[in-house]
C-alpha positions as CSV (number, residue, x, y, z in Angstrom):
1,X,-9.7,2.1,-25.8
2,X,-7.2,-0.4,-25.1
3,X,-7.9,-3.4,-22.5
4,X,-5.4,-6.1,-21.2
5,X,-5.9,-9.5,-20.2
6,X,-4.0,-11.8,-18.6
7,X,-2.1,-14.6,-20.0
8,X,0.4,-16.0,-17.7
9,X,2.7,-15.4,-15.0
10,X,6.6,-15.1,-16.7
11,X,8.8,-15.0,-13.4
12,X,7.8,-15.4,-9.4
13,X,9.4,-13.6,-6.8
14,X,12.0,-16.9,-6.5
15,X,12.5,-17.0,-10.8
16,X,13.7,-13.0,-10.2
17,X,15.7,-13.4,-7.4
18,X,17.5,-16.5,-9.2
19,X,18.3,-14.5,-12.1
20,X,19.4,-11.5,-10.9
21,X,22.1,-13.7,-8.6
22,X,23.1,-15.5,-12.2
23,X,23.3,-11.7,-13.5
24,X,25.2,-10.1,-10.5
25,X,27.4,-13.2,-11.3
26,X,28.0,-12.4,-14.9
27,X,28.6,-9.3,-13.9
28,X,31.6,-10.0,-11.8
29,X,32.8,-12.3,-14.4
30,X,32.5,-10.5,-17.5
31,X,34.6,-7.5,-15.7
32,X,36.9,-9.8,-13.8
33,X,35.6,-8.1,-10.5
34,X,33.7,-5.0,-9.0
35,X,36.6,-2.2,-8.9
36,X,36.0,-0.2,-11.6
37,X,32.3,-1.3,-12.2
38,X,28.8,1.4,-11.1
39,X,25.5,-0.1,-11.7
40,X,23.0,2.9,-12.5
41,X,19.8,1.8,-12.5
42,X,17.1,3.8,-15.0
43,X,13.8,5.1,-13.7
44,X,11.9,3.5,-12.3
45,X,11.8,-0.3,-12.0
46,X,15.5,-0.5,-13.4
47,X,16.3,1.5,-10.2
48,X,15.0,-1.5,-7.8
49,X,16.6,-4.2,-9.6
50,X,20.2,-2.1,-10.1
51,X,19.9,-2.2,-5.9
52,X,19.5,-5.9,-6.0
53,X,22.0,-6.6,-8.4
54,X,24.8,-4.4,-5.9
55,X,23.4,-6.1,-2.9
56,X,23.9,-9.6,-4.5
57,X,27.4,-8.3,-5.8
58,X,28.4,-6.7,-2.6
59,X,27.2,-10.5,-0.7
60,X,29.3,-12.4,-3.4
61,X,32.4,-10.0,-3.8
62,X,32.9,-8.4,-0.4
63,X,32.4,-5.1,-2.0
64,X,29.6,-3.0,-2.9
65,X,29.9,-1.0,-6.5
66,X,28.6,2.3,-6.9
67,X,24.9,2.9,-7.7
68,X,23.5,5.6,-9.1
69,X,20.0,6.4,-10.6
70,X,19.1,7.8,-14.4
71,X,16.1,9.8,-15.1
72,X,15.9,9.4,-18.9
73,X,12.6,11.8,-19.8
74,X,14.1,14.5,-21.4
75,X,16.1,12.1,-23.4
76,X,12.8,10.3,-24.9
77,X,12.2,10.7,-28.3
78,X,8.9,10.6,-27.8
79,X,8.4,13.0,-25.2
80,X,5.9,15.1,-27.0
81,X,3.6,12.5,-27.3
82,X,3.4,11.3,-23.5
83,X,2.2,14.6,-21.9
84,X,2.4,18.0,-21.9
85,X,3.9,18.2,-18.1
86,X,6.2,14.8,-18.4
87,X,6.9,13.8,-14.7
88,X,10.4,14.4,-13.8
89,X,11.9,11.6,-11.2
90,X,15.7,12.8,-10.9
91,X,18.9,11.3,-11.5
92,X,21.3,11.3,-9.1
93,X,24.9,10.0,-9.8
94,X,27.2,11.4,-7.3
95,X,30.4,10.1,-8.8
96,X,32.5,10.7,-11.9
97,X,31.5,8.4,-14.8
98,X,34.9,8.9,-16.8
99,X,36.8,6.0,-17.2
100,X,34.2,3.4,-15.2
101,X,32.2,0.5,-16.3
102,X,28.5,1.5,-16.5
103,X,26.1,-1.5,-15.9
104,X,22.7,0.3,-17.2
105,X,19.6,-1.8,-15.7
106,X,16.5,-2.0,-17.1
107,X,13.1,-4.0,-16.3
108,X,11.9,-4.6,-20.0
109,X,13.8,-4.1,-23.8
110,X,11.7,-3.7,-26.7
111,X,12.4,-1.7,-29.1
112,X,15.8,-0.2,-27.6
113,X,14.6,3.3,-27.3
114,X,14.9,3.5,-23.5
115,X,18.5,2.0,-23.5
116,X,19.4,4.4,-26.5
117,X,18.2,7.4,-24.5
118,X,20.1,5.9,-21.2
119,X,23.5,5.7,-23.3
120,X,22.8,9.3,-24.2
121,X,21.7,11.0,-20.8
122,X,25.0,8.7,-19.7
123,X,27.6,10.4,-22.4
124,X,26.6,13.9,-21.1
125,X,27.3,13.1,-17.5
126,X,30.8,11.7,-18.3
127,X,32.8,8.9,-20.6
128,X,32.3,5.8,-19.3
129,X,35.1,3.1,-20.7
130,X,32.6,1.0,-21.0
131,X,28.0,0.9,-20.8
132,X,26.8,-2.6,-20.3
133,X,23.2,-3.6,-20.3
134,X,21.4,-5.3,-17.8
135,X,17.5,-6.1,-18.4
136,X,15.5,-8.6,-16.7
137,X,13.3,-9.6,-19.5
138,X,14.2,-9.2,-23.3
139,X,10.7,-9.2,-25.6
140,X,11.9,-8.8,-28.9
141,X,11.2,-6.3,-31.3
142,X,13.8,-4.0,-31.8
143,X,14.0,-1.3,-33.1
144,X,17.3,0.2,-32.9
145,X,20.8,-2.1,-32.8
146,X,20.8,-2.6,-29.5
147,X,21.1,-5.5,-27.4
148,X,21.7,-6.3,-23.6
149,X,24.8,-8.1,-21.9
150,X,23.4,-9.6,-19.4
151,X,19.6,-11.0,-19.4
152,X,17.2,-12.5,-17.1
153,X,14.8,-14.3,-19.1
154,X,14.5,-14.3,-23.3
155,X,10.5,-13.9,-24.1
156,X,9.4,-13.8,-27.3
157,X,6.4,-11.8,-27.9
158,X,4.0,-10.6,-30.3
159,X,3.0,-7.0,-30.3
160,X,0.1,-7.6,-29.0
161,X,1.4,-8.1,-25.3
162,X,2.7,-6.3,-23.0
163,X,5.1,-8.0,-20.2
164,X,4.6,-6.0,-16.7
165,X,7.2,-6.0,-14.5
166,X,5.7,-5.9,-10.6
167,X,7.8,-4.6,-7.9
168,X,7.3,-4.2,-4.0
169,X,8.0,-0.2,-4.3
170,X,5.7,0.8,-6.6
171,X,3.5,-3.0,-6.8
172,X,1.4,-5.3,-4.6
173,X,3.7,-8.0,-6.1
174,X,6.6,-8.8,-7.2
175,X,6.7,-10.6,-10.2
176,X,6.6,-10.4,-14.0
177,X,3.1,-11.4,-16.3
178,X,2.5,-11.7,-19.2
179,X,-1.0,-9.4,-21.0
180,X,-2.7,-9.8,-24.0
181,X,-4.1,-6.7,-26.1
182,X,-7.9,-6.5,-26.9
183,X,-8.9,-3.4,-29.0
184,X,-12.3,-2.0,-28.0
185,X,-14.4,-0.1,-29.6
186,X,-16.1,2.3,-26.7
């Protein structure tokens, strides 16, 4: 059995909402404007903070980019070992990808499994010019060479932590903390 503790609190409400303006930002920057640029965020949590992102864009800019929303499960490569009925949540993308530049938001990257499986799921719906990577918290620990364009906060970790991302949808909060791992023997 696996408990968690808590060791700190990483980013308040305020820290999050700084860094996703910085990122939105970047964003603009990096792609010298919005025209060609559709933020899709991935199930679930990077789906909340890709809305964020195009509302701080569209207050910024004057225009709002596309947004869509990725469902990655069947692109897992370790779907056999989270359940035998994986839960489903939909993507829904209702523009062509071809020729765009995808921001791909995600709460967390760890080992780069999720994003690989994102740039995948992406290729079948279209060709994207280009897929940027947005997280909100980079850990460490790769284990695939991949690495995000645009990040919120750098924490380095040990593998025995886990960083939880808390938003108002799905949360009672809306931060990001910081949990140690104890091994129990029950």
């Amino acid at each position: 059995m696996i408990d968690l503790f808590f060791k700190t609190e990483l980013m308040n409400e305020d820290a999050i909402n700084r860094v996703l303006s910085r990122i939105a930002h970047e964003i603009a920057e990096k792609n010298k404007g919005v025209e060609n640029v559709v933020i899709i965020g991935i199930q679930r949590r990077g789906v909340s903070l890709s809305k964020m992102i195009a509302d701080k864009i569209e207050k910024f800019e004057g225009v709002r980019p596309l947004s869509g929303v990725l469902d990655i499960t069947f692109y897992r490569d370790d779907l056999s070992l989270l359940d035998e009925h994986p839960v489903v949540k939909g993507t829904d993308i209702p523009f062509n990808l071809t020729g765009t530049q995808v921001i791909l938001v995600d709460d967390v990257l760890y080992t780069g499994r999720t994003a690989r499986s994102a740039m995948e799921a992406l290729m079948d719906l279209g060709r994207p010019a280009s897929i940027q990577l947005a997280v909100l918290v980079d850990r460490g620990h790769r284990e695939l060479p991949i690495r995000a364009d645009y990040v919120g906060k750098n924490v380095p970790t040990s593998k025995d932590e886990i960083i939880k991302v808390h938003m108002p949808e799905f949360d009672e909060k809306y931060n990001v903390e910081l949990f140690g791992i104890v091994n129990s023997q029950e």
